[in-house]
N, CA, C and O atoms as a printed pandas DataFrame, in Angstrom:
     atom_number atom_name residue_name chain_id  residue_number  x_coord  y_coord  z_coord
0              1         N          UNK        A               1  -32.296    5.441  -53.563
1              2        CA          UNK        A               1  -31.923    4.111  -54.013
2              3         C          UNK        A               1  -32.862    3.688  -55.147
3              4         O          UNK        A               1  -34.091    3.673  -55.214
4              5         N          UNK        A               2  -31.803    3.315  -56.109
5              6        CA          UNK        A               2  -33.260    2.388  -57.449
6              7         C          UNK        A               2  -33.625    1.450  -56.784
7              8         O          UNK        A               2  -33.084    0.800  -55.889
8              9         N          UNK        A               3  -34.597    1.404  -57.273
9             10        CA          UNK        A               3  -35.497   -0.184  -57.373
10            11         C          UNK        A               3  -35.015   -0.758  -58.048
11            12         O          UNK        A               3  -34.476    0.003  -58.852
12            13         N          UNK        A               4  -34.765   -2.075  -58.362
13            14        CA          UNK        A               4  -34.134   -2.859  -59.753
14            15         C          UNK        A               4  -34.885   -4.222  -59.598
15            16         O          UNK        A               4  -35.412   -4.774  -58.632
16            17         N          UNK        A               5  -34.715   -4.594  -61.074
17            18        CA          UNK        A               5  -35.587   -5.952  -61.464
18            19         C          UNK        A               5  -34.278   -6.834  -61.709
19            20         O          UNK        A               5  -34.081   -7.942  -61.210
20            21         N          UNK        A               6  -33.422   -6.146  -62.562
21            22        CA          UNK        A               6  -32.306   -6.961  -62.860
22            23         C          UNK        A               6  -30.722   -5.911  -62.528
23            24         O          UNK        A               6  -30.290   -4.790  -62.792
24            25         N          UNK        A               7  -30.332   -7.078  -61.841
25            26        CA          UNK        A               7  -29.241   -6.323  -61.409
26            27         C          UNK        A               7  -27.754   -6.420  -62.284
27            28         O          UNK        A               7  -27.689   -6.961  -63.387
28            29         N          UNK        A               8  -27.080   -6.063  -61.885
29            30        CA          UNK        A               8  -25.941   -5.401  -62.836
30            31         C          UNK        A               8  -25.330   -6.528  -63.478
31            32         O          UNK        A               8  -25.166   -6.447  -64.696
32            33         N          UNK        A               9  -24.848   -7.893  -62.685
33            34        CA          UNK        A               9  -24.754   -8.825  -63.230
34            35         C          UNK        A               9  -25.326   -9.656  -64.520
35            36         O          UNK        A               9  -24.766  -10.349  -65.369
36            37         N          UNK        A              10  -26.978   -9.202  -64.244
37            38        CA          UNK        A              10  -27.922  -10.173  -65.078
38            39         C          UNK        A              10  -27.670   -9.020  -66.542
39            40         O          UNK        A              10  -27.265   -9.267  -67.678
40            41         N          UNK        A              11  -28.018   -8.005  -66.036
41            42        CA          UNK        A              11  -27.939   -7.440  -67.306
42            43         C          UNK        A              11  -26.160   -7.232  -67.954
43            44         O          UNK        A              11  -26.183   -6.739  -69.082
44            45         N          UNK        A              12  -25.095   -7.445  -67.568
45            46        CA          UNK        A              12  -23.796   -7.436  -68.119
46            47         C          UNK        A              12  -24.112   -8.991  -69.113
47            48         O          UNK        A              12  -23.611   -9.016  -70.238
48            49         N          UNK        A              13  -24.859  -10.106  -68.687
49            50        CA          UNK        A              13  -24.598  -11.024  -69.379
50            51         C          UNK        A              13  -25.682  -11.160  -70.414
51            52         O          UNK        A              13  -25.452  -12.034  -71.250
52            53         N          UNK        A              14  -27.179  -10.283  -70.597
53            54        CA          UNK        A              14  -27.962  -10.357  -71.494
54            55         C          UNK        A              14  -26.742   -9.321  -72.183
55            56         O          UNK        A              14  -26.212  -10.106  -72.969
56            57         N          UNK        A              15  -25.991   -7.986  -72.332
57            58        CA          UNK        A              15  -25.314   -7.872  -73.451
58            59         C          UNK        A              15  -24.513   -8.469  -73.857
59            60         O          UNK        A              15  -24.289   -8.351  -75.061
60            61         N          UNK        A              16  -23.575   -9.532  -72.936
61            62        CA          UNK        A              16  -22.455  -10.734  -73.502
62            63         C          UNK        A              16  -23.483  -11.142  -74.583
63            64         O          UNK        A              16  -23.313  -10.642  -75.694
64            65         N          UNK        A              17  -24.723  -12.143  -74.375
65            66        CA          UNK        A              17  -25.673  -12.775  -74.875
66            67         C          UNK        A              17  -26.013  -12.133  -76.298
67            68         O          UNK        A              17  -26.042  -12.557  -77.453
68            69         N          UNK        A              18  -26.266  -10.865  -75.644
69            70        CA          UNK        A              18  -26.888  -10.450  -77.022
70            71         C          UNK        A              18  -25.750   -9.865  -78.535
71            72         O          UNK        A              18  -25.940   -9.437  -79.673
72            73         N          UNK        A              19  -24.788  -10.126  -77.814
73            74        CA          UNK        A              19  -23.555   -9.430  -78.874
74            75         C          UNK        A              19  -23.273  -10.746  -79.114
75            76         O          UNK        A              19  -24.232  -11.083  -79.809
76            77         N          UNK        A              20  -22.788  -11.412  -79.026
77            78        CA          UNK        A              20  -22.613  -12.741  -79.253
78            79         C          UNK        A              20  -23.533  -13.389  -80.308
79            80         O          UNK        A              20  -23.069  -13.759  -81.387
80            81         N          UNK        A              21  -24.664  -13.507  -80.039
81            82        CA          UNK        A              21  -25.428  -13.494  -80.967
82            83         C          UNK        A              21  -26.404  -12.702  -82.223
83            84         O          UNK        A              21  -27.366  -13.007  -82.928
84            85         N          UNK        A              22  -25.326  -11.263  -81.970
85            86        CA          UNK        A              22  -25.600  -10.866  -83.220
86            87         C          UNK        A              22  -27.173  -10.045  -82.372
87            88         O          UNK        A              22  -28.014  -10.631  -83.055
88            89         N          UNK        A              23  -27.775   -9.405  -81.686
89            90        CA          UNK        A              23  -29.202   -9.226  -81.253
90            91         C          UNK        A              23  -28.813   -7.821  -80.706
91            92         O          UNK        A              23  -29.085   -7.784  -79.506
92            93         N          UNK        A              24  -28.401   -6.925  -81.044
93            94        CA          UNK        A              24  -28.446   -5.835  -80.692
94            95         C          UNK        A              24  -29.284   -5.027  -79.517
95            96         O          UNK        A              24  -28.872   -4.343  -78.579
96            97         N          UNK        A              25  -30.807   -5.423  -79.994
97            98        CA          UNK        A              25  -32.029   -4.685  -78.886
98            99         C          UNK        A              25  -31.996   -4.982  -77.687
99           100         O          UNK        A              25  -32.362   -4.059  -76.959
100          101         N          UNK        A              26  -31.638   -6.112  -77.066
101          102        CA          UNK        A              26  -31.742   -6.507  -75.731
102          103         C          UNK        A              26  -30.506   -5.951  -74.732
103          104         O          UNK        A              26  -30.560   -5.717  -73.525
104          105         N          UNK        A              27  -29.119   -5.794  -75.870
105          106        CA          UNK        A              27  -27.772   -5.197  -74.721
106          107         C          UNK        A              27  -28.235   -3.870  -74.987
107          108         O          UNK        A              27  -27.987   -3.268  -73.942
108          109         N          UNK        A              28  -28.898   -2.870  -75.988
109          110        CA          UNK        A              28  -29.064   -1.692  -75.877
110          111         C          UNK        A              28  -29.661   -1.174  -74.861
111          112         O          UNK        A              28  -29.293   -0.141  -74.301
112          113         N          UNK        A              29  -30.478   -1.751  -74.599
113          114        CA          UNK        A              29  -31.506   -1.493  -73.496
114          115         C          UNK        A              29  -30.955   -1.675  -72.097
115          116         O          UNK        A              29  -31.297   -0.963  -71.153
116          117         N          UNK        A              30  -29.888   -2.890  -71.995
117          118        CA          UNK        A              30  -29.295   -3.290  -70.467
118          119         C          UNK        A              30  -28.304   -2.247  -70.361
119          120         O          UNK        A              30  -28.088   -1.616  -69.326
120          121         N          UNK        A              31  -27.710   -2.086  -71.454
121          122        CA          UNK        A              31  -26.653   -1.117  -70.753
122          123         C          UNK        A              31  -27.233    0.434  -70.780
123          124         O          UNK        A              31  -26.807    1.305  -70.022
124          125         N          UNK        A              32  -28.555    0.703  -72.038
125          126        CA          UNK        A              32  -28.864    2.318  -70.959
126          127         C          UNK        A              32  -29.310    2.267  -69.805
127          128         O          UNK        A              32  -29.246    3.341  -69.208
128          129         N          UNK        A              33  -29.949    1.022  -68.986
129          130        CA          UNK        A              33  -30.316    1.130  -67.835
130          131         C          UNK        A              33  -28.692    0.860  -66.643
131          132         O          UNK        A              33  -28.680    1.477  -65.578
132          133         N          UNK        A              34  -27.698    0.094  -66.940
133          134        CA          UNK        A              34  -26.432    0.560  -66.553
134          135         C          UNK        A              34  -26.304    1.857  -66.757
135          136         O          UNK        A              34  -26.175    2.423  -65.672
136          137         N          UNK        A              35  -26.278    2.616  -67.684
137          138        CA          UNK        A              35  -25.721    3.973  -67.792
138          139         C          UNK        A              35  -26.608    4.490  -66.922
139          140         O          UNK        A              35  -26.076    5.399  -66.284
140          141         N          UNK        A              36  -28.308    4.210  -66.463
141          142        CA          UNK        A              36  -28.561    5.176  -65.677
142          143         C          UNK        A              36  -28.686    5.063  -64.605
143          144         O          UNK        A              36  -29.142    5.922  -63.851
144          145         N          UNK        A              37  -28.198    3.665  -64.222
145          146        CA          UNK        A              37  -27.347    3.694  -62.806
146          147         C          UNK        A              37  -26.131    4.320  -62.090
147          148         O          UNK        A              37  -26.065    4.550  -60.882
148          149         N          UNK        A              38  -25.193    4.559  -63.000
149          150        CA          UNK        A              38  -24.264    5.473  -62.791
150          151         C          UNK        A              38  -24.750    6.728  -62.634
151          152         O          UNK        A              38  -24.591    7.306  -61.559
152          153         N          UNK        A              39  -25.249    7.179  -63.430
153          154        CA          UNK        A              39  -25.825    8.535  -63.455
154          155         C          UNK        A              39  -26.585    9.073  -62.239
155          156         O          UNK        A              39  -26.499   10.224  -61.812
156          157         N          UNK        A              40  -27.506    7.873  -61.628
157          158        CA          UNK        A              40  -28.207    8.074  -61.123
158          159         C          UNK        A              40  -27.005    8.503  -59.464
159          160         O          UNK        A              40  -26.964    9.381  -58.602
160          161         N          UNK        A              41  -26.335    7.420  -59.773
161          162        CA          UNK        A              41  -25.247    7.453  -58.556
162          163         C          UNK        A              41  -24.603    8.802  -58.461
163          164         O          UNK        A              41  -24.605    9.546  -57.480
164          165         N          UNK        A              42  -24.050    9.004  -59.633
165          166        CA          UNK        A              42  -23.515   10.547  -59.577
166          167         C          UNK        A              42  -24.161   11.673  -58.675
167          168         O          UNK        A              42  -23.719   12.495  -57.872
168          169         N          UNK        A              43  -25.828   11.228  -59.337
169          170        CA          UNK        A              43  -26.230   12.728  -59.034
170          171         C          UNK        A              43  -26.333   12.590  -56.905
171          172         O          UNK        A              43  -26.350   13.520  -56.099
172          173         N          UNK        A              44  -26.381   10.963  -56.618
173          174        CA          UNK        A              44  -27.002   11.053  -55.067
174          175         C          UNK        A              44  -25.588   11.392  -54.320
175          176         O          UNK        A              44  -25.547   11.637  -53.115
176          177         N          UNK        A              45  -24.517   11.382  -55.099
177          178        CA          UNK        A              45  -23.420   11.882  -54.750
178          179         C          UNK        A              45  -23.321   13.635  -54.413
179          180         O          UNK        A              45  -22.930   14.361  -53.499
180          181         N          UNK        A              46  -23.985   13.777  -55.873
181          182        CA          UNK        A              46  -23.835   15.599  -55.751
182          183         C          UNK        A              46  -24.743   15.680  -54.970
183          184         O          UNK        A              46  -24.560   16.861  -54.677
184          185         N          UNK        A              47  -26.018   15.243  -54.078
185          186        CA          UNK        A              47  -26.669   15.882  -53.460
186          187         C          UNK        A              47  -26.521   15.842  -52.134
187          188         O          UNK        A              47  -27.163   16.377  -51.230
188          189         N          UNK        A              48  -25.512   15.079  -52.137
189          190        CA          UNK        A              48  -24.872   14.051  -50.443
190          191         C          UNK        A              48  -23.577   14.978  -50.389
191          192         O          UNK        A              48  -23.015   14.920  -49.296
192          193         N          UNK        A              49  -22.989   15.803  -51.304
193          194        CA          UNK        A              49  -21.383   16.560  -51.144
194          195         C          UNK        A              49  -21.985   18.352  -50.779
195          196         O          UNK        A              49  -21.213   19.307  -50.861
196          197         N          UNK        A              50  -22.917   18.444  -50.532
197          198        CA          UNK        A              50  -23.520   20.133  -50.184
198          199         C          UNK        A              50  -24.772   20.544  -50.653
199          200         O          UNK        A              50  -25.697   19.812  -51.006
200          201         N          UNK        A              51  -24.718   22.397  -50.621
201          202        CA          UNK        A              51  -26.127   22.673  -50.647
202          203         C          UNK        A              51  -26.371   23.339  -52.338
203          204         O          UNK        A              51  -27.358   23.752  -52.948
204          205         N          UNK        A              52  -24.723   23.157  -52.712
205          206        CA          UNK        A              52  -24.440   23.775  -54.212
206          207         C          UNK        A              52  -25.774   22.675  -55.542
207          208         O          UNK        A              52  -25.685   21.472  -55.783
208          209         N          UNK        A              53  -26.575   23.422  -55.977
209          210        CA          UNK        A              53  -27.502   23.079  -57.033
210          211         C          UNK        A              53  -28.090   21.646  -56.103
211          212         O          UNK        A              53  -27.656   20.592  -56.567
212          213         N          UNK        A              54  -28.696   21.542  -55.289
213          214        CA          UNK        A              54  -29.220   20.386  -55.238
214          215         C          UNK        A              54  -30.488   20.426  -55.542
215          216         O          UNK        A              54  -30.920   19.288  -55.726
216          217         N          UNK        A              55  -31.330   21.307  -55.684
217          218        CA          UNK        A              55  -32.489   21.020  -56.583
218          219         C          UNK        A              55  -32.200   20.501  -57.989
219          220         O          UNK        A              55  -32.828   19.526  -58.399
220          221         N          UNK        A              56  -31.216   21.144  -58.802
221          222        CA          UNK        A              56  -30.721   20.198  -60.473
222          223         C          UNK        A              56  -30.097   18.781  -59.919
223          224         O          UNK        A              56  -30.061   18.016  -60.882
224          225         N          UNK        A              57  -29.623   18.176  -58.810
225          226        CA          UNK        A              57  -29.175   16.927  -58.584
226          227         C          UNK        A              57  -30.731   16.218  -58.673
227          228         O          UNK        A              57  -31.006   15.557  -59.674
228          229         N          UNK        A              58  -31.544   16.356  -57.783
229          230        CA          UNK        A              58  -32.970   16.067  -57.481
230          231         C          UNK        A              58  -33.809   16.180  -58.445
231          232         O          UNK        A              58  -34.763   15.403  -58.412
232          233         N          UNK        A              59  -33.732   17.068  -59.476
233          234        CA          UNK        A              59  -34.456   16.948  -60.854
234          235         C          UNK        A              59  -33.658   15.583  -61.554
235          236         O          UNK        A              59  -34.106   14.438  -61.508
236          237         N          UNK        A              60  -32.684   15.892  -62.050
237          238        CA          UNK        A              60  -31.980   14.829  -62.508
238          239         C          UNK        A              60  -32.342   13.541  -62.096
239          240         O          UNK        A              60  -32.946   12.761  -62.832
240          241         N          UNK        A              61  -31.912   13.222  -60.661
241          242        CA          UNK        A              61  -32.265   11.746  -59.985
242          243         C          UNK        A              61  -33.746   11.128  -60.384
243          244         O          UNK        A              61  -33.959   10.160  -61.114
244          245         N          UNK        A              62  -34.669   11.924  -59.730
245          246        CA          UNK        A              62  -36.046   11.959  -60.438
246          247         C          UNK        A              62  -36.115   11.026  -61.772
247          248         O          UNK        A              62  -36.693    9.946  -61.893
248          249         N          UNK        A              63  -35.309   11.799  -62.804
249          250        CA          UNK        A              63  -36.339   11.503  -64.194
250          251         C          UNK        A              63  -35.045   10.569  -64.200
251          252         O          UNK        A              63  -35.832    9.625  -64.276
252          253         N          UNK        A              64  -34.215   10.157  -64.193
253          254        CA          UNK        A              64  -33.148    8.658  -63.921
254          255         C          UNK        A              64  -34.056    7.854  -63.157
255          256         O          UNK        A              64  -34.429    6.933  -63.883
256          257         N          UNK        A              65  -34.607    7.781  -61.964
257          258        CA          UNK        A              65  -35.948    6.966  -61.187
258          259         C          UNK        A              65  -36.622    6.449  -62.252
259          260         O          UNK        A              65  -36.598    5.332  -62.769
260          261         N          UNK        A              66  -37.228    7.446  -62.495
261          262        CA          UNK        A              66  -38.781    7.016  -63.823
262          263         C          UNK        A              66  -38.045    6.450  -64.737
263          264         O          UNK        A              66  -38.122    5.239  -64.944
264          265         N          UNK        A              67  -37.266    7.211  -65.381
265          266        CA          UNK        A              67  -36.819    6.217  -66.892
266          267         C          UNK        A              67  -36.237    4.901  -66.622
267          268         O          UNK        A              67  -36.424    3.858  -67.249
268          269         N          UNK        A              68  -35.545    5.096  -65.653
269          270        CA          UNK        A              68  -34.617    3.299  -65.263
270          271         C          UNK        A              68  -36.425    2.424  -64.804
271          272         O          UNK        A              68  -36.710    1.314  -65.255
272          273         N          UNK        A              69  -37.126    3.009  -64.128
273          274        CA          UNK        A              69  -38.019    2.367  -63.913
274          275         C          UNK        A              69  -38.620    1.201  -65.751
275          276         O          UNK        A              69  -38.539    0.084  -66.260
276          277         N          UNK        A              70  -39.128    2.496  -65.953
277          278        CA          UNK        A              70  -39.855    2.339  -67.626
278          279         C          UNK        A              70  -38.839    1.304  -68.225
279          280         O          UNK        A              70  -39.192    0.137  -68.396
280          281         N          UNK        A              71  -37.365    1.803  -68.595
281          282        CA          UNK        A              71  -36.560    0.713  -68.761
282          283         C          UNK        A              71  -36.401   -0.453  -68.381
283          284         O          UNK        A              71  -36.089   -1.028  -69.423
284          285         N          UNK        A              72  -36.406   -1.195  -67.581
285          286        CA          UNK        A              72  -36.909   -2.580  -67.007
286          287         C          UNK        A              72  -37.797   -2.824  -67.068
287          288         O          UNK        A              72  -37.887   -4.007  -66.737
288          289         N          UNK        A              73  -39.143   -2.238  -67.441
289          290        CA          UNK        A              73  -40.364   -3.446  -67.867
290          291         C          UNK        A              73  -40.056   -3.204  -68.734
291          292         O          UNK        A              73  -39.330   -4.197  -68.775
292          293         N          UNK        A              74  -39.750   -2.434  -70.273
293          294        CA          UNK        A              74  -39.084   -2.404  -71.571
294          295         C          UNK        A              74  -38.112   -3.819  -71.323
295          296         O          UNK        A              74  -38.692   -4.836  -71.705
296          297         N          UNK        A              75  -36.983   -4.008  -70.852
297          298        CA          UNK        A              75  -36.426   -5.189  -70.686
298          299         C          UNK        A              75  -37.108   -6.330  -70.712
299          300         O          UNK        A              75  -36.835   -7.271  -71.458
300          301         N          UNK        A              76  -37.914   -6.306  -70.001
301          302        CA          UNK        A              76  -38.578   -7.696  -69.119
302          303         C          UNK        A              76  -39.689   -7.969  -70.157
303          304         O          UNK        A              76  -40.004   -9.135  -70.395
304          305         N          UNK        A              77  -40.309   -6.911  -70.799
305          306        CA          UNK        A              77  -40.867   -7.394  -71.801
306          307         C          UNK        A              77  -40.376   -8.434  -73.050
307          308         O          UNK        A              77  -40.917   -9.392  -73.602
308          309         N          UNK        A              78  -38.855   -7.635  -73.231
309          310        CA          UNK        A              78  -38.644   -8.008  -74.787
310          311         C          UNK        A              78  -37.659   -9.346  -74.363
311          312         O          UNK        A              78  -37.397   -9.952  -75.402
312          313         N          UNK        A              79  -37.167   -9.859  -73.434
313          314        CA          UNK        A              79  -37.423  -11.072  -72.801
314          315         C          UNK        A              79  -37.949  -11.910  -72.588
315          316         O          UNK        A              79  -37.500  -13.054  -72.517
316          317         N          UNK        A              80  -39.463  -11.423  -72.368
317          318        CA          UNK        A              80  -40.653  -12.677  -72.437
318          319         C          UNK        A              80  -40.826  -12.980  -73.912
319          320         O          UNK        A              80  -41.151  -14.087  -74.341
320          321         N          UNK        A              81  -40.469  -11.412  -74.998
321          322        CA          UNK        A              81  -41.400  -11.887  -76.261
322          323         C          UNK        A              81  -40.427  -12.534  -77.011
323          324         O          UNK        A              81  -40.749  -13.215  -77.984
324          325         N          UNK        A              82  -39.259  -12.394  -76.661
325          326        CA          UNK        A              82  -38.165  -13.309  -77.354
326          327         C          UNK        A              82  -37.911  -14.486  -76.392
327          328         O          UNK        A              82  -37.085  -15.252  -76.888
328          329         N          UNK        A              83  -38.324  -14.864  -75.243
329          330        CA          UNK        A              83  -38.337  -16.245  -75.086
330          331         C          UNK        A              83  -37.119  -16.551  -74.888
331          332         O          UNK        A              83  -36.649  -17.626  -75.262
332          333         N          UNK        A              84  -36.175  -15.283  -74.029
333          334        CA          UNK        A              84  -34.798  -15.781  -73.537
334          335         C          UNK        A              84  -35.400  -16.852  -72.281
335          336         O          UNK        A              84  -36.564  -16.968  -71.896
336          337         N          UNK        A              85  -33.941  -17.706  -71.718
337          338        CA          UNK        A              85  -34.017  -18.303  -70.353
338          339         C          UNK        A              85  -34.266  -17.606  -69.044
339          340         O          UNK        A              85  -33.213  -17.000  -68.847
340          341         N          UNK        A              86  -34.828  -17.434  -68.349
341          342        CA          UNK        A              86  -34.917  -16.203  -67.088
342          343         C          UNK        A              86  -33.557  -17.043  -66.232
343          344         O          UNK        A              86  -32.493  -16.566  -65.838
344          345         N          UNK        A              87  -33.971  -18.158  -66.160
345          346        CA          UNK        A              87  -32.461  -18.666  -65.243
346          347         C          UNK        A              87  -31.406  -18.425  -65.578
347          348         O          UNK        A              87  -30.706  -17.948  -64.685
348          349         N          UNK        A              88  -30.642  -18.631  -67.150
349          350        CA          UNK        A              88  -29.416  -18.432  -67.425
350          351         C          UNK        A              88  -29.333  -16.989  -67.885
351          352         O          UNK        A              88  -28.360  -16.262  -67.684
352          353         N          UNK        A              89  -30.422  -16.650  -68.509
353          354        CA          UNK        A              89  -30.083  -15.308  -69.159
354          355         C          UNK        A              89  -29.656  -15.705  -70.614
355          356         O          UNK        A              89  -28.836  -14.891  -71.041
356          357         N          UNK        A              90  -29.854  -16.372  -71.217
357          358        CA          UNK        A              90  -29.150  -16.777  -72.609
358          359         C          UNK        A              90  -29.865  -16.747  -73.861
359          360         O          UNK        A              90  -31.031  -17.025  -73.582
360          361         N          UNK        A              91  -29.757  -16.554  -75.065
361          362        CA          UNK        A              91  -30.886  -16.380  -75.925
362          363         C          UNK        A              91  -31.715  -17.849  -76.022
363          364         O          UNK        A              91  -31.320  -19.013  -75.965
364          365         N          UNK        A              92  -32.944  -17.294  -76.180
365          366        CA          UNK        A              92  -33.364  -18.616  -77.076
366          367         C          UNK        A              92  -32.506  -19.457  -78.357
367          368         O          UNK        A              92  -31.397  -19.024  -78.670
368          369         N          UNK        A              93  -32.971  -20.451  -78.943
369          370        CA          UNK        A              93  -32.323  -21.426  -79.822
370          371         C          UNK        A              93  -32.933  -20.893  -80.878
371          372         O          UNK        A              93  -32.001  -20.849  -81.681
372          373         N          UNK        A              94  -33.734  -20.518  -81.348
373          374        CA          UNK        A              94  -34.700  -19.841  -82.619
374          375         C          UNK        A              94  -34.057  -18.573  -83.004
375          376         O          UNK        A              94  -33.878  -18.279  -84.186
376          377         N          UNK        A              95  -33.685  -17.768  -81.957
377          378        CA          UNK        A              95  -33.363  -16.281  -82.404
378          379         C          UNK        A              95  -31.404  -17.301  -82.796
379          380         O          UNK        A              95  -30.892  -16.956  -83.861
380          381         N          UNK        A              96  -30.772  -18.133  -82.135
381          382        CA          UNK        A              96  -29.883  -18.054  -82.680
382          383         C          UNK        A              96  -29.664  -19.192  -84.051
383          384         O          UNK        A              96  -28.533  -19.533  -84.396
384          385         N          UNK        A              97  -30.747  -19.630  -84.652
385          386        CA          UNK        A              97  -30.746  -20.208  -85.658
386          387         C          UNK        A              97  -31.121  -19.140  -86.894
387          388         O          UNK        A              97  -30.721  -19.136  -88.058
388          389         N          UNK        A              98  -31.995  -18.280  -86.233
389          390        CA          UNK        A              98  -32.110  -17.216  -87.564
390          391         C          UNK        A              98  -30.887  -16.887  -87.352
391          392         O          UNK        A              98  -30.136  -17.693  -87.902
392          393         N          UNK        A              99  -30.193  -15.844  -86.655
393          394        CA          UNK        A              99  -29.091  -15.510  -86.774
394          395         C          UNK        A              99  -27.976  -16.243  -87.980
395          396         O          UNK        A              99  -27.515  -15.626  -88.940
396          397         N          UNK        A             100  -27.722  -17.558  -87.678
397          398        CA          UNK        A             100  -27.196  -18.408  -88.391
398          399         C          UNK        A             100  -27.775  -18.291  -89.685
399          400         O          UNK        A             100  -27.287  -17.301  -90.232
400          401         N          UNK        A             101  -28.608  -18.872  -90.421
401          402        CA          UNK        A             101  -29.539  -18.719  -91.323
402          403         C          UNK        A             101  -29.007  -17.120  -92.070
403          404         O          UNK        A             101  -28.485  -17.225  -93.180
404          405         N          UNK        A             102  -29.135  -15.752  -91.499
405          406        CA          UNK        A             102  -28.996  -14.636  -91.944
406          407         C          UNK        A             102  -27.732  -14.698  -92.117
407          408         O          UNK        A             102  -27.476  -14.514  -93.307
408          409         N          UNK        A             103  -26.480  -14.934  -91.266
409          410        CA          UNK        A             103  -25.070  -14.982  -92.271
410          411         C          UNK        A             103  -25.188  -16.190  -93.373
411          412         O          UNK        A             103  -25.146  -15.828  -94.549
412          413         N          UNK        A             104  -25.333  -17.609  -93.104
413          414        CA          UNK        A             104  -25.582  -17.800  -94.529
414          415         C          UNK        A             104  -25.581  -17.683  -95.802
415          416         O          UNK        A             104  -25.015  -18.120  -96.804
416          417         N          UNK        A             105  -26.461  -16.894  -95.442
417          418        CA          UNK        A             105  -26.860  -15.587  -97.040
418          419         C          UNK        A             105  -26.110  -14.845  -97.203
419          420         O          UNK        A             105  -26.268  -14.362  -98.325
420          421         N          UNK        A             106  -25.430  -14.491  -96.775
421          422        CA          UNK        A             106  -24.629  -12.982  -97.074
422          423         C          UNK        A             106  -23.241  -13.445  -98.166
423          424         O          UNK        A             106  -22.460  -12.584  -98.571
């Protein structure tokens, strides 16, 4: 079983959030840690259906563990330093005034 900081919900709506406002880095990050929830699921599947390769299921799961780990304080960081809401999940007002500001110009 992962550990999780943010669960599937919170992170589906930091990428609503972050596409919406134009912020790319924050849904990149939520949805590779979605992707390596699936993945991760896959593999506890292949190791739960027989005795076929379950050491490569168990390597796999492993480094999906660590990286989804690493991935959520990566999250949780760039959250604090951008000064989203932790309650709503929503960007700050600054990142979406630059935003504004940068079409503008164009």
């Amino acid at each position: 079983m992962l550990k999780t900081t943010f669960d599937d919900k919170m992170l589906e709506r930091i990428i609503d959030a972050s596409m919406i406002y134009m912020c790319a880095c924050p849904a990149q990050v939520a949805r590779e840690i979605l992707d390596m929830r699936q993945l991760y699921n896959y593999q506890q599947n292949c190791i739960n259906s027989g005795p076929l390769n379950i050491e490569v299921h168990q390597v796999i799961a492993e480094a999906v563990r660590s990286n989804h780990f690493t991935m959520e304080i990566a999250l949780d960081k760039i959250l604090t330093i951008e000064n989203w809401d932790r309650e709503t999940l929503e960007m700050p007002e600054g990142l979406r005034i630059l935003r504004d500001s940068i079409l503008s110009d164009l």
